[in-house]
Each structure stands twice: as structure tokens, then as C-alpha cells.
N, C-alpha and C positions, 0 to 999 in steps of 0.2 A: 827590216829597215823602217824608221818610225817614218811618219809622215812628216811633213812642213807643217812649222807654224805656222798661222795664217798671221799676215803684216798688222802691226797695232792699230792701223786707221782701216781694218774693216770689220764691217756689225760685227755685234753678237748675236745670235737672234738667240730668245726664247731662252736670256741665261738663269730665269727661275722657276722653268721648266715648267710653265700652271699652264701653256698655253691647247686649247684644244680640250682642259679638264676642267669637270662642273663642279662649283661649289655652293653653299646654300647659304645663305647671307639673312642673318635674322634680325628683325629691329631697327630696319630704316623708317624714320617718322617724316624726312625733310633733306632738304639738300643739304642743311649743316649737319645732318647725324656724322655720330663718328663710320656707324653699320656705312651709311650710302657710298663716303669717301674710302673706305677699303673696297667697295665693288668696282667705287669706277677705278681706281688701283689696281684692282684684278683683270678689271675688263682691258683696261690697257697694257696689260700682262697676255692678253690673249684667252684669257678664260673662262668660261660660260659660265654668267651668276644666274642662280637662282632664287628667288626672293621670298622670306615667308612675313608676313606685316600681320599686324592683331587685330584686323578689323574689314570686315568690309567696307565703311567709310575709309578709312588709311587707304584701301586700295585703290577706291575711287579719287582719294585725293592725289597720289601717285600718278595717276595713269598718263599723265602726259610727262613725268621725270624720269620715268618708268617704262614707257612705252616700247612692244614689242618685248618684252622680257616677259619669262614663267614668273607668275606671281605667286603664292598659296594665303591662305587666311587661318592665322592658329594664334590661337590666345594661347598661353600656355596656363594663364588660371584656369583654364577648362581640359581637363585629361583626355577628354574624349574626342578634341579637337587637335591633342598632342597625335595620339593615337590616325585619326583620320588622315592627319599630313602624312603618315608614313604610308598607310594604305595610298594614298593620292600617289605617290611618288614613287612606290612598290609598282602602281597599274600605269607607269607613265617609263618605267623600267630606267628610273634613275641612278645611279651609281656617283657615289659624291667622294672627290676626293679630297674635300673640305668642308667644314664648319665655323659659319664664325656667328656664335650669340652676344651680341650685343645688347643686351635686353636687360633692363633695372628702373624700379618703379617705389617711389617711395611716397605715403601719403600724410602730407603736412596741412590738414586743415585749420592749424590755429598759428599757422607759424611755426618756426625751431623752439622746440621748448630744452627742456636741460633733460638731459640723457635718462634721468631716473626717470621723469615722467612718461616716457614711451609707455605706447600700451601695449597689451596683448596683440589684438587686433592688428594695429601698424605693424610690429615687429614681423609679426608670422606673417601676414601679406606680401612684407616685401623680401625676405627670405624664399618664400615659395616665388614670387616671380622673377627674382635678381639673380637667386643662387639656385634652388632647386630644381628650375627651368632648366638649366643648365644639365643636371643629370636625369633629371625625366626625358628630355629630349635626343639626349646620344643613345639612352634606353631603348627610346622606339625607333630609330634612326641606325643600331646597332648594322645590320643588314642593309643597311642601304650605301653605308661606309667602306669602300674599298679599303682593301687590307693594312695598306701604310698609309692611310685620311689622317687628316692636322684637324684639329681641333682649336680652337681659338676663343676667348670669351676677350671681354673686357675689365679690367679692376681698376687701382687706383694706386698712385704713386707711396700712399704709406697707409696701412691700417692701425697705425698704434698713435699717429697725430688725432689727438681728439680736440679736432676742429668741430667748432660750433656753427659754423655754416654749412660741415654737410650730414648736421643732422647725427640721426641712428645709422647713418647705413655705411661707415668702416667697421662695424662688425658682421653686418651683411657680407661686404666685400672679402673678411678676412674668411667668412664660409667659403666662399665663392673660389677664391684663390686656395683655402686649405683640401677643397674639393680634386682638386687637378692631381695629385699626389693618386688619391684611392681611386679616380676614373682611371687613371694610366695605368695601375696594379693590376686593378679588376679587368679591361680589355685587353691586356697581355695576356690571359690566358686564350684568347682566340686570334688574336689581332698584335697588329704593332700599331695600332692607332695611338698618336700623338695631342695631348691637352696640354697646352701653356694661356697663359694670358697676358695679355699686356697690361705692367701698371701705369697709367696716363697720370700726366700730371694736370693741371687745372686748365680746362678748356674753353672754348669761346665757341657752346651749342646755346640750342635754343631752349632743349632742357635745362639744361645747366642755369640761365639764367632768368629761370621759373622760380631756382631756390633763394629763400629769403639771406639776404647777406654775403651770397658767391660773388656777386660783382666786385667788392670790394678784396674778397682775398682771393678773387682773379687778379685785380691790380695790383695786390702786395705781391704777390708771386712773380708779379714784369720786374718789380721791385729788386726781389731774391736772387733771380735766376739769374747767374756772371755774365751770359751776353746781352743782358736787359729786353730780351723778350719772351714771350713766353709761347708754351707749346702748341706746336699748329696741329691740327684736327689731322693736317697729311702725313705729320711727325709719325702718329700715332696710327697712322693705318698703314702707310711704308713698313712699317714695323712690325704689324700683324699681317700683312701680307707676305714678308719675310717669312715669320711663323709657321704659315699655310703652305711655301711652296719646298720641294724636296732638299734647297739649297739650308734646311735647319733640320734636315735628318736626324741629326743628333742631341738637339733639345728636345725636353719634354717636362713638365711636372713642375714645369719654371713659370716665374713671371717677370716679365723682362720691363726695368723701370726704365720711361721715357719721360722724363722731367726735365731735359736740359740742364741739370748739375744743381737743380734749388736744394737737394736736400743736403748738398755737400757745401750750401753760402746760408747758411740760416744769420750766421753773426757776421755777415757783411759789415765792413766799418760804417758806409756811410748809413745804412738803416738802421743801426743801431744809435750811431748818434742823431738821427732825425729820433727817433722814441726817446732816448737821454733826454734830448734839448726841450724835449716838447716835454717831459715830464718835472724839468729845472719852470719851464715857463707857468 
């Protein structure tokens, strides 16, 4: 005899099952990061975040947004401090049943310049901290990941827009996202650990409008996008907190885009004839 359904007007509790399970939440700089707004999303899920920030200044600046939470300090420019946090974690007898790096750094000291000019330099720096962070860190994290852990990065709603506001780094982002494919291969052979990312679409952080000229094609984007606004920071962690809890068991290897439909109105009528009109004037 099956049991009774319970009547439509009583709770759920706990229907994304993260409640009670610890996850390590990397890259919170400020209460706009995208990293902070997926923990308190999780936190409000029931789930015990763990936090690793790049500095000890970040962690003192933290300490009151922060407060009462395991914090750790890992640059991931520094191996040895990739390395440490597992040992930290390993002697604290952590067991994570998620991951989420939120972590990309790009250096514009002269402004966006035009894509040939990137140098050595910038390019491999922000590759090692945006994209290869990302696999050095499940590397030394392997064992500390229980068997069916979500994995979670962050990317961006297109890598083939070669938008000049953001720079060199959609081919950063398109490692990054190509990366999830060979992490999920390679941890299948011990694991059913799970790597997706969410591709974001154009946001309103405090990074974000660090870069030279984002303001504006954050604004054309309210523009684009069919319900005339654009993507909230919560959009985008809802959605990576999705990713992270058992109820996306069967994605993996995916990046799931959260754009609000801009890449589907690019020739909206009316902004196209505001560009028409203004190019007749």
C-alpha cells in the first residue's frame, strides 16, 4: 500500500537535498560577488559553506560578512598554497560535497587594447588563475570530494562574441568551459564527480565594473534582453546552486546559459532602428 500524498499546502523541506552537506565556495571578494550570493543561496538551502578567499587582507576584510564561518587563504597563483588548503582540510577532516570556483582575473594595465596586442604575460596569468585554478584545485581537492560532489565554476553567456569590453578573456573562459568535458572523463575513473558551469550573462559586480567599457554593454544588454532587464547576480547563483545540489544528477560536462534570452533578440526591432536612425542622422 503506497503511502498518502502529503496535501499541496504543506512544506517541502530540504527539496535540494544540500541541507546538512558542506561545500567550499571559492572567490568571494564582496557582498556583490557572484561566489558570496551562491553561499548565501546555499546557506539558505541548509548547507554548511566553506570559504577559501586569496588573501589574508580579503579575509580580514570579510570577517564581519563572514563572521563565524571556516574561512581558508589560497591564492591559487601559488601551488603550494593550492596544495596547503587540502592538507588544511584533510587535518580538519572535511569531506565536500561541492565545489564552486568562482575565481578570474584579468590584467588591463593600459586599458582594452585590440586582441592582437595581448601579451604573453597577461594571457598565461589569466589562464593559470581563471581556467587552470579550476583543474589544479579538484587535483588537490580529489580526496576530499565525496563520491557524487558537483563541481561548479563560473563562465560566460558566449565565447565566440568578440566583445571588446571584455577584453582577452572569452578565450580564457572558452578553456575554462572546454575544461569540464576532460575533468568529468578523467574523475570517472574513480568518481562520479560532477563539473558544469554556469554561462552568466552580463552582470552588475563590482569586478565587472572595474573593466574599461562594461558599463555600457551592461546597458545595451537591458537593451537586448525581451524583458528589458538584465541578469541578477541571484539569476546566476539559483542556478549554480541548482548544479551543486543532487536534484541535477544527471548533468555534467554542460554549461548552462543564464542570459535571460539576449542571445536569442540580438535584432530586436526597436535597437536596431535606434542604430539605423542614429546612423541616417
Amino acid at each position: 500500500m503506497t503511502a498518502p500524498m502529503k496535501a499541496a499546502h504543506e512544506p517541502v523541506h530540504d527539496f535540494l537535498g544540500l541541507a546538512g552537506k558542506s561545500v567550499l565556495v571559492m572567490g568571494v571578494a564582496n557582498k556583490k560577488s557572484v561566489a558570496y550570493r551562491i553561499a548565501h543561496t546555499l546557506e539558505q538551502a541548509g548547507a554548511e559553506v566553506i570559504y577559501s578567499v586569496r588573501s589574508e587582507a580579503r579575509k580580514e576584510s570579510l570577517a564581519k560578512l563572514l563572521a563565524n564561518r571556516r574561512i581558508f587563504v589560497c591564492d591559487v597563483e601559488q601551488p603550494e598554497q593550492i596544495d596547503q588548503l587540502a592538507i588544511d582540510m584533510k587535518n580538519q577532516n572535511i569531506q565536500l560535497a561541492g565545489l564552486v570556483h568562482s575565481i578570474a582575473f584579468a590584467d588591463y594595465p593600459e586599458g582594452i587594447r585590440p586582441f592582437h596586442e595581448t601579451t604573453r604575460r597577461q594571457f598565461l596569468q589569466a589562464i593559470d588563475i581563471s581556467a587552470y585554478s579550476l583543474i589544479s584545485v579538484c587535483n588537490a581537492l580529489k580526496d576530499r570530494l565525496v563520491k557524487d560532489a558537483a563541481v561548479v565554476t563560473i563562465g560566460i553567456s558566449t565565447t565566440r562574441m568578440a566583445s571588446e569590453s571584455y577584453g582577452f578573456m572569452a578565450p580564457i573562459k572558452a578553456a575554462l568551459e572546454s575544461s569540464l568535458a576532460f575533468l568529468t572523463k578523467s574523475f570517472s575513473r574513480f568518481s562520479e564527480v560532477r563539473f558544469n558551469a554556469v554561462a552568466a550573462g552580463l552582470l552588475k559586480t563590482s569586478a565587472s565594473a572595474g573593466i574599461p567599457g562594461y558599463v555600457d554593454s551592461y546597458l545595451y544588454a537591458e537593451k537586448v534582453i525581451p524583458r528589458g532587464k538584465a541578469v541578477s547576480t541571484d539569476e546566476v547563483a539559483s542556478t549554480a546552486v541548482f548544479l551543486l545540489s543532487p536534484r541535477s544528477s544527471g548533468i555534467t560536462a554542460q554549461s548552462i546559459v543564464v542570459d535571460a534570452g539576449m542571445s536569442i533578440n540580438y535584432f530586436d526591432a526597436s535597437v536596431v532602428q535606434a542604430v539605423t536612425s542614429a546612423d541616417v542622422d
